[in-house]
PDB file of N, CA, C and O in Angstrom:
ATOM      1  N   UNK A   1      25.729 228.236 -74.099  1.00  0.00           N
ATOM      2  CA  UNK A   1      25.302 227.139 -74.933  1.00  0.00           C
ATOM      3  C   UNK A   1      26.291 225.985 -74.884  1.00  0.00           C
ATOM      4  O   UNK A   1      26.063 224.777 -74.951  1.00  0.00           O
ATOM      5  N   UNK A   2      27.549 226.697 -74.740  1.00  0.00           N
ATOM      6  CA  UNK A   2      28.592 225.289 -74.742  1.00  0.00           C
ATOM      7  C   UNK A   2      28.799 224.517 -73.518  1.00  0.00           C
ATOM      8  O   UNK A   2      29.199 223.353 -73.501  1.00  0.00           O
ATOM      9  N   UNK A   3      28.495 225.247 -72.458  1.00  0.00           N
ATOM     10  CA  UNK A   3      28.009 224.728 -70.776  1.00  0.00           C
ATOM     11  C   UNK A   3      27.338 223.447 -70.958  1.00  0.00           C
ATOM     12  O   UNK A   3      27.735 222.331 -70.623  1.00  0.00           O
ATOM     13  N   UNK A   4      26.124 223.826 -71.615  1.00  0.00           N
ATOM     14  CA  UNK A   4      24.866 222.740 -71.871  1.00  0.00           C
ATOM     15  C   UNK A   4      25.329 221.600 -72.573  1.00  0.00           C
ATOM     16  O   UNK A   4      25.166 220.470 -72.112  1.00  0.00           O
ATOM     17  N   UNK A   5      25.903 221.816 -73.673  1.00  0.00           N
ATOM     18  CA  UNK A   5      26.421 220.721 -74.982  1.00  0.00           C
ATOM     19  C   UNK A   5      27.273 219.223 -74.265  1.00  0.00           C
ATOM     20  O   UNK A   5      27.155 218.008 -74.419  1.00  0.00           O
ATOM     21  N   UNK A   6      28.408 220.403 -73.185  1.00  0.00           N
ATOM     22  CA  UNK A   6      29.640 219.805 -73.008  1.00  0.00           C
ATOM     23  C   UNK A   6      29.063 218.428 -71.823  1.00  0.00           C
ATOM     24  O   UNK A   6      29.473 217.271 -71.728  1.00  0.00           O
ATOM     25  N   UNK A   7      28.141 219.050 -71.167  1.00  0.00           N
ATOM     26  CA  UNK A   7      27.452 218.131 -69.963  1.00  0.00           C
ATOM     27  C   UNK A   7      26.059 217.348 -70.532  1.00  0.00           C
ATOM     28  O   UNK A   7      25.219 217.095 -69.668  1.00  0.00           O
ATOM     29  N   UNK A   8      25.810 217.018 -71.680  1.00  0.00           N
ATOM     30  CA  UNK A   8      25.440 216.064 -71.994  1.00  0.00           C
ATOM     31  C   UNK A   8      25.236 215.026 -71.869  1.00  0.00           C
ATOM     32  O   UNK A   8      26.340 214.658 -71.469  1.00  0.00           O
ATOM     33  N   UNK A   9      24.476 213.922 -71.900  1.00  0.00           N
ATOM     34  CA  UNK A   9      25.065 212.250 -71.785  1.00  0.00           C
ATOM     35  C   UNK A   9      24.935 212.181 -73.338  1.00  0.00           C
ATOM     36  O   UNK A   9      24.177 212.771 -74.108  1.00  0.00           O
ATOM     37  N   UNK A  10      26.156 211.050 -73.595  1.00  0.00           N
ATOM     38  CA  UNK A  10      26.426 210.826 -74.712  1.00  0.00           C
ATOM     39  C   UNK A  10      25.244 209.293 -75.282  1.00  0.00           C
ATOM     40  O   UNK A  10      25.262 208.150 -74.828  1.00  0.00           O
ATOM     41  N   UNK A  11      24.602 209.698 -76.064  1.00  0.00           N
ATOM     42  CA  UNK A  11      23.620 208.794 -76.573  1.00  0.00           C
ATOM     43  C   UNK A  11      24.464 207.638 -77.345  1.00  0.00           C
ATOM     44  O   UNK A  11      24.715 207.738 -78.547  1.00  0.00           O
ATOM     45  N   UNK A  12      24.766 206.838 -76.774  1.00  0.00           N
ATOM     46  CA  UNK A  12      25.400 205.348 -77.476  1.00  0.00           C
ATOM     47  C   UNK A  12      25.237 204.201 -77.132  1.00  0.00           C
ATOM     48  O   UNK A  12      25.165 203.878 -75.946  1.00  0.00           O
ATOM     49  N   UNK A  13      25.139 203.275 -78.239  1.00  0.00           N
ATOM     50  CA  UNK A  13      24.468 201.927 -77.488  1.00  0.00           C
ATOM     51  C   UNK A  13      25.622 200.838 -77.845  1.00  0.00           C
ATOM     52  O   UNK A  13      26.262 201.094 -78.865  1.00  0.00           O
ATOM     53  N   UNK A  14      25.943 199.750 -77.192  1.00  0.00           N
ATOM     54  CA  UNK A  14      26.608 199.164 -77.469  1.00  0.00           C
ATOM     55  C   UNK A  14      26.199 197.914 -78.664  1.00  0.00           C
ATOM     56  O   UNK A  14      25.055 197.464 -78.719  1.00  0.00           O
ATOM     57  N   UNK A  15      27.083 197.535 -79.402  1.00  0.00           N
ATOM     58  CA  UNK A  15      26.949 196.685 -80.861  1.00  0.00           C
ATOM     59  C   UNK A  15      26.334 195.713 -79.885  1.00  0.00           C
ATOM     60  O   UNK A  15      25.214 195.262 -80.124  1.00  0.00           O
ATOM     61  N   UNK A  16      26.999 195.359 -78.793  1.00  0.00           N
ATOM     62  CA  UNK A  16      26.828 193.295 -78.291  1.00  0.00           C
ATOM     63  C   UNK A  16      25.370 193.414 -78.344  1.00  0.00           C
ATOM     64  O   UNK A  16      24.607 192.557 -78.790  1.00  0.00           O
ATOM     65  N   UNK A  17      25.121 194.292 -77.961  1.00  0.00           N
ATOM     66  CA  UNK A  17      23.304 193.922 -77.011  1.00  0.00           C
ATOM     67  C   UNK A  17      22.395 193.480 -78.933  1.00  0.00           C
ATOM     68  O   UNK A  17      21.734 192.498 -79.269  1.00  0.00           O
ATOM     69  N   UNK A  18      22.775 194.617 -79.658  1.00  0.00           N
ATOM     70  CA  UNK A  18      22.268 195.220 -81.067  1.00  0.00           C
ATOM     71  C   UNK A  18      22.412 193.703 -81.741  1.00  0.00           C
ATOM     72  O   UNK A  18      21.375 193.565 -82.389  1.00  0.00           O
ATOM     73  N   UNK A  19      22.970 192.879 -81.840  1.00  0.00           N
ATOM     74  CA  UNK A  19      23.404 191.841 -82.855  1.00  0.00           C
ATOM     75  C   UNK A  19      23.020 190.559 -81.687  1.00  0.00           C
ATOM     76  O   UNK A  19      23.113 189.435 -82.180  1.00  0.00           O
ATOM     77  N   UNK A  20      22.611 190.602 -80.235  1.00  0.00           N
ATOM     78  CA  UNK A  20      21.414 189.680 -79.598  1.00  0.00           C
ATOM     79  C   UNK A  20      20.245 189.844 -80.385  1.00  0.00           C
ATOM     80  O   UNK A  20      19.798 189.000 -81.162  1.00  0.00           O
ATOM     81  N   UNK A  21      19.777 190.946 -80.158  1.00  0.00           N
ATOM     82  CA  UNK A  21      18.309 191.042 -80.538  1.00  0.00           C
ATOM     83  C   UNK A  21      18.262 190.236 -81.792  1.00  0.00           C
ATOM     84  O   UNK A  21      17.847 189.080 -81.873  1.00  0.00           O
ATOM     85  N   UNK A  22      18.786 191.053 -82.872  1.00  0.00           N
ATOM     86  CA  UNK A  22      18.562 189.992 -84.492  1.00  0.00           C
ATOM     87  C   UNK A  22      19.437 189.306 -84.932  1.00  0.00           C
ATOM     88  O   UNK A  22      20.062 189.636 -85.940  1.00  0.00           O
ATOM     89  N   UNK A  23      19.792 187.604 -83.905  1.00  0.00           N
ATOM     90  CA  UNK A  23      20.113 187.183 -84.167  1.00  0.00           C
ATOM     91  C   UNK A  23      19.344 185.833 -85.205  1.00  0.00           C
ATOM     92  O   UNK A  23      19.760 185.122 -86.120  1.00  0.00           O
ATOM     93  N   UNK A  24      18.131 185.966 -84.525  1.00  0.00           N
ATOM     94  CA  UNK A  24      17.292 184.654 -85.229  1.00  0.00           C
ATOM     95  C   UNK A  24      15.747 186.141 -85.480  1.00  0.00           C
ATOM     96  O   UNK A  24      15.466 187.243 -85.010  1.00  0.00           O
ATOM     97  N   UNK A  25      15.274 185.301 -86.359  1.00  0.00           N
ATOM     98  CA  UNK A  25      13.790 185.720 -86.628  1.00  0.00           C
ATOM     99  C   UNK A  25      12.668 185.330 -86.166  1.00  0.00           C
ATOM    100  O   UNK A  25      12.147 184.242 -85.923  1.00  0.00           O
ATOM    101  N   UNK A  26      12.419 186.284 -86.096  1.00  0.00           N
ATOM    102  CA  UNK A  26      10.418 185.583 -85.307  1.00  0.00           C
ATOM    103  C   UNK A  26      10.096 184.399 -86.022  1.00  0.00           C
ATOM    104  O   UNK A  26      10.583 184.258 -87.143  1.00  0.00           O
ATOM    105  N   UNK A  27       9.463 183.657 -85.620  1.00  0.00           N
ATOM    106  CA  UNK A  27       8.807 181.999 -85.668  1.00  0.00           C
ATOM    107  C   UNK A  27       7.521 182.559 -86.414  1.00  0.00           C
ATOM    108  O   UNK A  27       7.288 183.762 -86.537  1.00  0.00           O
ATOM    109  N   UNK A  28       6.772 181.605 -86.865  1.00  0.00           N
ATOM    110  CA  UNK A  28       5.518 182.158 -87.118  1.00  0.00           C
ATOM    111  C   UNK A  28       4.247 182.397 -85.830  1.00  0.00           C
ATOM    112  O   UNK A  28       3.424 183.261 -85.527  1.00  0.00           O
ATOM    113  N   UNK A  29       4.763 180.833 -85.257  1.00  0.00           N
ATOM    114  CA  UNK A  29       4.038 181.039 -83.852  1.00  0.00           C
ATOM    115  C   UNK A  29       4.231 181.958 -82.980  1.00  0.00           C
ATOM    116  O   UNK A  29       3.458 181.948 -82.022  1.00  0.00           O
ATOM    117  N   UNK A  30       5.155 182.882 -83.021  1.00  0.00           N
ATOM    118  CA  UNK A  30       5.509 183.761 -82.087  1.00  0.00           C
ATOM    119  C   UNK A  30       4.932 184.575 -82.757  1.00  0.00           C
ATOM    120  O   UNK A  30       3.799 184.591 -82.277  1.00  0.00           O
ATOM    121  N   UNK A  31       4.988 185.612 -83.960  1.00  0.00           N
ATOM    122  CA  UNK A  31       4.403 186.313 -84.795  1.00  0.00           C
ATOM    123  C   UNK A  31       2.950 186.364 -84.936  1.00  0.00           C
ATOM    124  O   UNK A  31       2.417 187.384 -85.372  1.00  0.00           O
ATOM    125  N   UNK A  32       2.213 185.248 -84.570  1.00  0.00           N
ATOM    126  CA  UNK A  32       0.287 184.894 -84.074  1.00  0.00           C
ATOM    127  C   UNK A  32       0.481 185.234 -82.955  1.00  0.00           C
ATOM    128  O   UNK A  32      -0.405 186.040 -82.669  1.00  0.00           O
ATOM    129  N   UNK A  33       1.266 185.057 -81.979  1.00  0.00           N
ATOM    130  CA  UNK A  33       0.976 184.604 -80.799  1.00  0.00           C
ATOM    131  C   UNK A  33       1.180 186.653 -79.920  1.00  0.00           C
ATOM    132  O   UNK A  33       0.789 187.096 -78.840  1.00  0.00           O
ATOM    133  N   UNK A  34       1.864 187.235 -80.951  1.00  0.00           N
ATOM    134  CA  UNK A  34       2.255 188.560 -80.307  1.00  0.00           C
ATOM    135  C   UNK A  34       1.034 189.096 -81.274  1.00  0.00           C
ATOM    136  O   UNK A  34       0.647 190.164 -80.801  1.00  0.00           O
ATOM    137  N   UNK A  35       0.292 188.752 -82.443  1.00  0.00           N
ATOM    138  CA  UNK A  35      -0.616 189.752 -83.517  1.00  0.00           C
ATOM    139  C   UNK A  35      -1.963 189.380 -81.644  1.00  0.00           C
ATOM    140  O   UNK A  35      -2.611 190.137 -80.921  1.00  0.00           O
ATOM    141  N   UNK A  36      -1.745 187.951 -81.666  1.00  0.00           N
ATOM    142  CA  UNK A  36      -3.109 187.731 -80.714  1.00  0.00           C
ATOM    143  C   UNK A  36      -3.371 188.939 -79.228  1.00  0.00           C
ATOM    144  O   UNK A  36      -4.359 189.611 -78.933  1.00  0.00           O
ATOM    145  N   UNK A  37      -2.144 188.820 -78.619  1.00  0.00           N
ATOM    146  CA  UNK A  37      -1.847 189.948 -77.476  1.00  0.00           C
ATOM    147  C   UNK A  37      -2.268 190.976 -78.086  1.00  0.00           C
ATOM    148  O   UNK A  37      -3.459 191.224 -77.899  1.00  0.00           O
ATOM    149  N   UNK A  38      -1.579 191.810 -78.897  1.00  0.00           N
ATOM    150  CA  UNK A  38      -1.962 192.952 -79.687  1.00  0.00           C
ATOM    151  C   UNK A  38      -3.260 193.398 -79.373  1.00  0.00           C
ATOM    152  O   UNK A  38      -3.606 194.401 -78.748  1.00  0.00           O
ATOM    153  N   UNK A  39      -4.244 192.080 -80.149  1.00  0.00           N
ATOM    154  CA  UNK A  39      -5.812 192.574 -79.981  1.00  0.00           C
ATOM    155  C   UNK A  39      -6.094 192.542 -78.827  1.00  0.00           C
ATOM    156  O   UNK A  39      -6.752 193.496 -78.413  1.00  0.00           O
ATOM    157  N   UNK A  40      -5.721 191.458 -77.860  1.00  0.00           N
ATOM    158  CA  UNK A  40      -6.381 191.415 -76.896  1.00  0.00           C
ATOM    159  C   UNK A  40      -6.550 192.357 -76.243  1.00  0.00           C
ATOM    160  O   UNK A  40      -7.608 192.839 -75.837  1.00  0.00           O
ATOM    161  N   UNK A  41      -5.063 192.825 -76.036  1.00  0.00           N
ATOM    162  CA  UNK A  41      -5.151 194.268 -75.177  1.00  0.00           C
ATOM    163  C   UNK A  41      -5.814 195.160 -75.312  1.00  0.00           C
ATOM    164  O   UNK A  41      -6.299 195.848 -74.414  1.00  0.00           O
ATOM    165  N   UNK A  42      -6.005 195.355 -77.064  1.00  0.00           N
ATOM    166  CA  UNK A  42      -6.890 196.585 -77.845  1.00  0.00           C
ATOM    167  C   UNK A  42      -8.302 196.431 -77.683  1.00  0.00           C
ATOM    168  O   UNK A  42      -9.128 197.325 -77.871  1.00  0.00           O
ATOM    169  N   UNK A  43      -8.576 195.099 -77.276  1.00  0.00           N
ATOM    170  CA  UNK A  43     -10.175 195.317 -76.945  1.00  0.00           C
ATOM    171  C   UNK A  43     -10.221 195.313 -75.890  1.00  0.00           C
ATOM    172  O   UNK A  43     -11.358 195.606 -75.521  1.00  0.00           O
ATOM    173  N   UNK A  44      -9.182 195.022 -74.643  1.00  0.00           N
ATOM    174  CA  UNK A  44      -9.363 195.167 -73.432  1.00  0.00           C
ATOM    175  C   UNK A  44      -9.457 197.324 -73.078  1.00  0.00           C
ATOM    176  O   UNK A  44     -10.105 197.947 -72.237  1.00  0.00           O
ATOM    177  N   UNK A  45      -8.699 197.706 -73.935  1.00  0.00           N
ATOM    178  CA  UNK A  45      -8.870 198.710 -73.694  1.00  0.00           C
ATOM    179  C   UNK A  45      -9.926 199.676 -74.544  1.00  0.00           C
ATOM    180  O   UNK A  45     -10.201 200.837 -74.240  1.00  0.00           O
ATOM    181  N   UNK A  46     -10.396 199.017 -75.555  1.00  0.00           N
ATOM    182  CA  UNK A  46     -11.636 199.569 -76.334  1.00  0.00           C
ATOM    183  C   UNK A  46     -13.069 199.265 -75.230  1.00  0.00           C
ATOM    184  O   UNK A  46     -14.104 199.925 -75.318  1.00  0.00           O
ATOM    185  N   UNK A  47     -12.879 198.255 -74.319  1.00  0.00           N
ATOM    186  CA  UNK A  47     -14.169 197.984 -73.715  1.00  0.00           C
ATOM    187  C   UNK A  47     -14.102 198.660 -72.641  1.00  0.00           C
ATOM    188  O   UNK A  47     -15.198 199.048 -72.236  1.00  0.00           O
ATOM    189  N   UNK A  48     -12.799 199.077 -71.744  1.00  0.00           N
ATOM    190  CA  UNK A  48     -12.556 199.940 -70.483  1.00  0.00           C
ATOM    191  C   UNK A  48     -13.170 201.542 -71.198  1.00  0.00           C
ATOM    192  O   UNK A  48     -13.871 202.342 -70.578  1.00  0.00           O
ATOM    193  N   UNK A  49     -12.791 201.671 -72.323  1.00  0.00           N
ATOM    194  CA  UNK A  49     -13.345 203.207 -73.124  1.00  0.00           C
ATOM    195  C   UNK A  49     -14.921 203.036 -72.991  1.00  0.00           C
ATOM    196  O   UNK A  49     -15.635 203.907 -72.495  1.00  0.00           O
ATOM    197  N   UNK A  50     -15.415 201.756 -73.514  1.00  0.00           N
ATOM    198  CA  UNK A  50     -17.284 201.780 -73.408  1.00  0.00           C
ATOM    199  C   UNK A  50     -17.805 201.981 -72.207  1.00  0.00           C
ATOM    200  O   UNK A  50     -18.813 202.618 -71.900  1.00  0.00           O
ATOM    201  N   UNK A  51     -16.827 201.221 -71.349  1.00  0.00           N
ATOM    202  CA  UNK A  51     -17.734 201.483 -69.532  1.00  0.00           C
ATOM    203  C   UNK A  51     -17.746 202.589 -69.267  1.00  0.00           C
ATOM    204  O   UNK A  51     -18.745 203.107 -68.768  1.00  0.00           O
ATOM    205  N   UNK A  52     -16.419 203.395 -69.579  1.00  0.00           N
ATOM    206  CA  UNK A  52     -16.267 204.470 -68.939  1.00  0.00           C
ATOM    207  C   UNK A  52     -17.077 205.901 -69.880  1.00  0.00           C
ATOM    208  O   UNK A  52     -17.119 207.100 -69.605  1.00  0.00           O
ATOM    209  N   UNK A  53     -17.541 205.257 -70.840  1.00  0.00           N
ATOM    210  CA  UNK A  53     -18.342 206.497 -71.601  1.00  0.00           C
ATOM    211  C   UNK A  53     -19.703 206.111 -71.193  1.00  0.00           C
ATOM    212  O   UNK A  53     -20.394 207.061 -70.827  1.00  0.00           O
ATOM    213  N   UNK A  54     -20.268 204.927 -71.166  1.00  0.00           N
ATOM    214  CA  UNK A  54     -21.642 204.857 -70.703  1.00  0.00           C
ATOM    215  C   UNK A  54     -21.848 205.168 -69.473  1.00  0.00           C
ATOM    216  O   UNK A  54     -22.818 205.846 -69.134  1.00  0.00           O
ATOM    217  N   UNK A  55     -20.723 204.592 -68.423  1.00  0.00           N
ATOM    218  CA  UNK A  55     -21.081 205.847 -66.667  1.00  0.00           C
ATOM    219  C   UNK A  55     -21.467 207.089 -67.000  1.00  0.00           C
ATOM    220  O   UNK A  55     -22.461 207.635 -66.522  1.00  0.00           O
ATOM    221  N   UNK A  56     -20.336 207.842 -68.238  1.00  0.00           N
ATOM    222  CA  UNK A  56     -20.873 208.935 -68.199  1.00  0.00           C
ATOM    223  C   UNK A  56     -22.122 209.631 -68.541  1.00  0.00           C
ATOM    224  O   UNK A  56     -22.592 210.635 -68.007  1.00  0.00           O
ATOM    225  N   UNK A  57     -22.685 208.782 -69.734  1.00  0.00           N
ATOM    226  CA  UNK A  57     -23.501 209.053 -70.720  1.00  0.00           C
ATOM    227  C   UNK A  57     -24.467 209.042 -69.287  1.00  0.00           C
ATOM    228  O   UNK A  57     -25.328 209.909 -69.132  1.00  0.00           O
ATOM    229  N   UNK A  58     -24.229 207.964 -68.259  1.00  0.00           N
ATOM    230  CA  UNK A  58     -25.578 207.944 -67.262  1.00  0.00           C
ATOM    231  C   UNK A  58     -25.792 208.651 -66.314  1.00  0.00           C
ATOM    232  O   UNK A  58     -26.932 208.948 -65.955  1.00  0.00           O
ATOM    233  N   UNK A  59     -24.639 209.077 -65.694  1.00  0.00           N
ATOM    234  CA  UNK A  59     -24.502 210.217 -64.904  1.00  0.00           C
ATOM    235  C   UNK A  59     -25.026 211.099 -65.325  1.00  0.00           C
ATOM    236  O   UNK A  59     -25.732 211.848 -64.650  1.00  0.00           O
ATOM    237  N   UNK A  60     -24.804 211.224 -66.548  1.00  0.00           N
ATOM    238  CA  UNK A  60     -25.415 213.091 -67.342  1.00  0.00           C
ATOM    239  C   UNK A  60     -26.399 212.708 -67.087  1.00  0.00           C
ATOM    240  O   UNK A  60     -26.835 213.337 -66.123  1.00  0.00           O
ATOM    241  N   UNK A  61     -27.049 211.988 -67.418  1.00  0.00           N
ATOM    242  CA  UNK A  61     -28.899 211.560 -67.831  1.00  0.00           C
ATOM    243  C   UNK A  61     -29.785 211.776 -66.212  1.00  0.00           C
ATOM    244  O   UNK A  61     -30.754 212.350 -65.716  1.00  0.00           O
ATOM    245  N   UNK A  62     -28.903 211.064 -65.951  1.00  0.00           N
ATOM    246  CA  UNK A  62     -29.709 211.101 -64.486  1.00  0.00           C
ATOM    247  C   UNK A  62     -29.644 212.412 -63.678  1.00  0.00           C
ATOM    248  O   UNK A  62     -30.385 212.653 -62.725  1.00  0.00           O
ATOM    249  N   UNK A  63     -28.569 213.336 -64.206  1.00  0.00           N
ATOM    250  CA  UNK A  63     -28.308 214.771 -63.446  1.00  0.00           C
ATOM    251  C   UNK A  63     -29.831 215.706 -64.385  1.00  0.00           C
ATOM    252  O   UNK A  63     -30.827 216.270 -63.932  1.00  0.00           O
ATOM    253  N   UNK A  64     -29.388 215.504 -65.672  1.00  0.00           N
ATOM    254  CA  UNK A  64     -30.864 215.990 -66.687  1.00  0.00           C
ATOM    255  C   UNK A  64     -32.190 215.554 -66.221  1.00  0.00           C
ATOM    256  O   UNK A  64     -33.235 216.203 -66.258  1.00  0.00           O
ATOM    257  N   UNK A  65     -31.987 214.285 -65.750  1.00  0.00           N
ATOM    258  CA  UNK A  65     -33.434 214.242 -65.180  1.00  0.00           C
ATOM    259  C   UNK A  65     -34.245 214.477 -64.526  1.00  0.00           C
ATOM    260  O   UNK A  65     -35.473 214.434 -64.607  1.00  0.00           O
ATOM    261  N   UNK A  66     -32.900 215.005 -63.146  1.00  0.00           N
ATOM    262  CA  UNK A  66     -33.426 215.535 -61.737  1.00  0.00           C
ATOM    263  C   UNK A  66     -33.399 216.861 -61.968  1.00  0.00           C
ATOM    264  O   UNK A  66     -33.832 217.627 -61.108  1.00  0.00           O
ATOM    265  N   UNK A  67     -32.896 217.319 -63.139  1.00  0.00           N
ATOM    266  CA  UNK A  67     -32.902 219.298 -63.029  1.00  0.00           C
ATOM    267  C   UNK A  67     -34.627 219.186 -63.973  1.00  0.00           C
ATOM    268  O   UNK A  67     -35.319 220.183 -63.767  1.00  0.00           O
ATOM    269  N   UNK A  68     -35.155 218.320 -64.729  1.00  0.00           N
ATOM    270  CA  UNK A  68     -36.057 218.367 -65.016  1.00  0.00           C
ATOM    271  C   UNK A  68     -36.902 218.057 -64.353  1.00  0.00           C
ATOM    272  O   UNK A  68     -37.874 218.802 -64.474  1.00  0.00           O
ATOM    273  N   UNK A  69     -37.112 216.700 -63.161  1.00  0.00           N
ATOM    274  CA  UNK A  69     -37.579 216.565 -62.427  1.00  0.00           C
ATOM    275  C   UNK A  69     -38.079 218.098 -61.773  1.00  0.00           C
ATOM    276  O   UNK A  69     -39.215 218.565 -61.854  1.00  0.00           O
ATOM    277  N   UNK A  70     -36.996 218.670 -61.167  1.00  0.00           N
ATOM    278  CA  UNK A  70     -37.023 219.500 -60.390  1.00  0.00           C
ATOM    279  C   UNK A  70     -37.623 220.931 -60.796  1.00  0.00           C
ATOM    280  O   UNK A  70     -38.211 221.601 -59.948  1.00  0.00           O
ATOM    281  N   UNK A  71     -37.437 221.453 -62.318  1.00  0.00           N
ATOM    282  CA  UNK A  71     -38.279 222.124 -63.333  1.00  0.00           C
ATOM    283  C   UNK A  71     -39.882 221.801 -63.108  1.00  0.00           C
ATOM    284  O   UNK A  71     -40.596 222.736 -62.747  1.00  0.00           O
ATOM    285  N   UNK A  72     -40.349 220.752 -63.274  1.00  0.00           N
ATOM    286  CA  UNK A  72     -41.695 220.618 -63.440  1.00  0.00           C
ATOM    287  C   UNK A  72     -42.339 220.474 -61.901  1.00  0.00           C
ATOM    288  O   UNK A  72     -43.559 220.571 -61.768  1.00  0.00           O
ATOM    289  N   UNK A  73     -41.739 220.311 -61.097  1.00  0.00           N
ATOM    290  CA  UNK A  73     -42.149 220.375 -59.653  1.00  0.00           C
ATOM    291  C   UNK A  73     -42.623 222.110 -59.533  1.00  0.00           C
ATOM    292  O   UNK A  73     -43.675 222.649 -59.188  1.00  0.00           O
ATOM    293  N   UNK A  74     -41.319 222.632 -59.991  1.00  0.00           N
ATOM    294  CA  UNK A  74     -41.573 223.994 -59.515  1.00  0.00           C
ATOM    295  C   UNK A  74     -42.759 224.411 -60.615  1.00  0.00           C
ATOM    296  O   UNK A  74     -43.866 224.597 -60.111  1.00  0.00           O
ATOM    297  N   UNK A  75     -42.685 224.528 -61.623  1.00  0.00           N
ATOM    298  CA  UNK A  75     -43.652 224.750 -62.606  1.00  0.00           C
ATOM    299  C   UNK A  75     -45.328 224.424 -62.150  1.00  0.00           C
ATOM    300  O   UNK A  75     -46.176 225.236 -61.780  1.00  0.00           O
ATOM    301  N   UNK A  76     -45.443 222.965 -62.326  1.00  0.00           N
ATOM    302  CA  UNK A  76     -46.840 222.462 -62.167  1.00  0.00           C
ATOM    303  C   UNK A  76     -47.487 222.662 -60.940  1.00  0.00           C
ATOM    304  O   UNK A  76     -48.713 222.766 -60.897  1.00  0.00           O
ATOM    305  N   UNK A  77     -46.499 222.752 -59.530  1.00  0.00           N
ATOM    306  CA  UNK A  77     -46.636 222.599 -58.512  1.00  0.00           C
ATOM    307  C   UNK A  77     -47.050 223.998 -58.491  1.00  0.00           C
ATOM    308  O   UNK A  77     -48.193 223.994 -58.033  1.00  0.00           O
ATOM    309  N   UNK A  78     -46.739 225.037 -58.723  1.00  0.00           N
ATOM    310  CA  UNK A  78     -47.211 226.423 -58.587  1.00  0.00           C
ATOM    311  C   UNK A  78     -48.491 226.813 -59.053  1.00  0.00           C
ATOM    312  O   UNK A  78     -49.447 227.050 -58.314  1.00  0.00           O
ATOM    313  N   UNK A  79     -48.495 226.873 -60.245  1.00  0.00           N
ATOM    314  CA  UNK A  79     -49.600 226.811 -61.433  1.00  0.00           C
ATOM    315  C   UNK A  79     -50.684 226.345 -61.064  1.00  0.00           C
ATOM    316  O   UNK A  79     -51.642 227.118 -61.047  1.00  0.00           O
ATOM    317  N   UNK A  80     -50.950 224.417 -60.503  1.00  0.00           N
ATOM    318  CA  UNK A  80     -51.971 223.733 -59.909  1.00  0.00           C
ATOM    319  C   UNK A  80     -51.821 224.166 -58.528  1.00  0.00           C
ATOM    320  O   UNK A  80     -52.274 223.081 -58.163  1.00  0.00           O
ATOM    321  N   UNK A  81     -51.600 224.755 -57.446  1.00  0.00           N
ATOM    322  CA  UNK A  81     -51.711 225.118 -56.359  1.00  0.00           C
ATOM    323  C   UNK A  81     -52.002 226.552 -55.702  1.00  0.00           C
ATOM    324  O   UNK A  81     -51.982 226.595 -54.472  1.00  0.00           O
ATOM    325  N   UNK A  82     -52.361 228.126 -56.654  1.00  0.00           N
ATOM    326  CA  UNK A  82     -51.906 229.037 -56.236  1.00  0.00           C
ATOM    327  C   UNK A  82     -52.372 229.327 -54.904  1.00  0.00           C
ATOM    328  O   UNK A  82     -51.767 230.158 -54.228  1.00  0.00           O
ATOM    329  N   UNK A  83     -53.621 228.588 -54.353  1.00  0.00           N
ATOM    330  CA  UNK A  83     -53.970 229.154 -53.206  1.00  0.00           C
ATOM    331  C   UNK A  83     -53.583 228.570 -51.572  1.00  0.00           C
ATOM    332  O   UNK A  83     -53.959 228.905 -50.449  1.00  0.00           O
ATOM    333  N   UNK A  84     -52.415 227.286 -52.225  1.00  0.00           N
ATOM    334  CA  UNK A  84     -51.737 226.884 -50.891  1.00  0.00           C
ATOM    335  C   UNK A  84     -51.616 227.431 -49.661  1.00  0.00           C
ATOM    336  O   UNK A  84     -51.843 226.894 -48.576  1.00  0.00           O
ATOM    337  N   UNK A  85     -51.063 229.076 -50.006  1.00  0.00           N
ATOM    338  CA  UNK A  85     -50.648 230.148 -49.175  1.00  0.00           C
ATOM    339  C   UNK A  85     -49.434 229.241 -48.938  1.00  0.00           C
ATOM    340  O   UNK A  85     -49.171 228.045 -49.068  1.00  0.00           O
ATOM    341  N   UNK A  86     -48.739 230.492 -48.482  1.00  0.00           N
ATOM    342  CA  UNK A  86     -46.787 230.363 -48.544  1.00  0.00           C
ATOM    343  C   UNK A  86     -46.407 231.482 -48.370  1.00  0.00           C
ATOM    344  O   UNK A  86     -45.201 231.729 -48.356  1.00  0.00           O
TER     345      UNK A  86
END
């Protein structure tokens, strides 16, 4: 356990960088201007979620349709035909 401890990296940050960041305060325009990005992105990625659920929603549909398709072929097609020979 003390192997592990001793070879660590030591998690520390330096003050200089810490006392850049808050030196001044957000503007108000900057504060709109980052709420605006925010959404944008969030509906950019709420609308990439709709495409990608309605492909699916259509893919399914269209796979359901052809196994039904393919149900009533065999069904009706038998039923109305028995004397085809086969």
């Amino acid at each position: 356990m003390e192997e592990g401890t001793s070879k660590a990296i030591p998690l520390r940050r330096s003050r200089g960088g810490v006392s850049a960041l808050t030196a001044r305060p957000l503007r108000l325009t900057e504060r709109l201007t980052a709420g605006v990005r925010r959404v944008w992105l969030a509906s950019l990625g709420s609308a990439a979620l709709t495409v990608r659920g309605a492909r699916t929603v259509w893919s399914h549909l269209i796979a359901e349709g052809a196994a039904v398709e393919d149900w009533l072929r065999r069904t009706l097609g038998g039923a109305a035909d028995p004397e085809a020979g086969g």
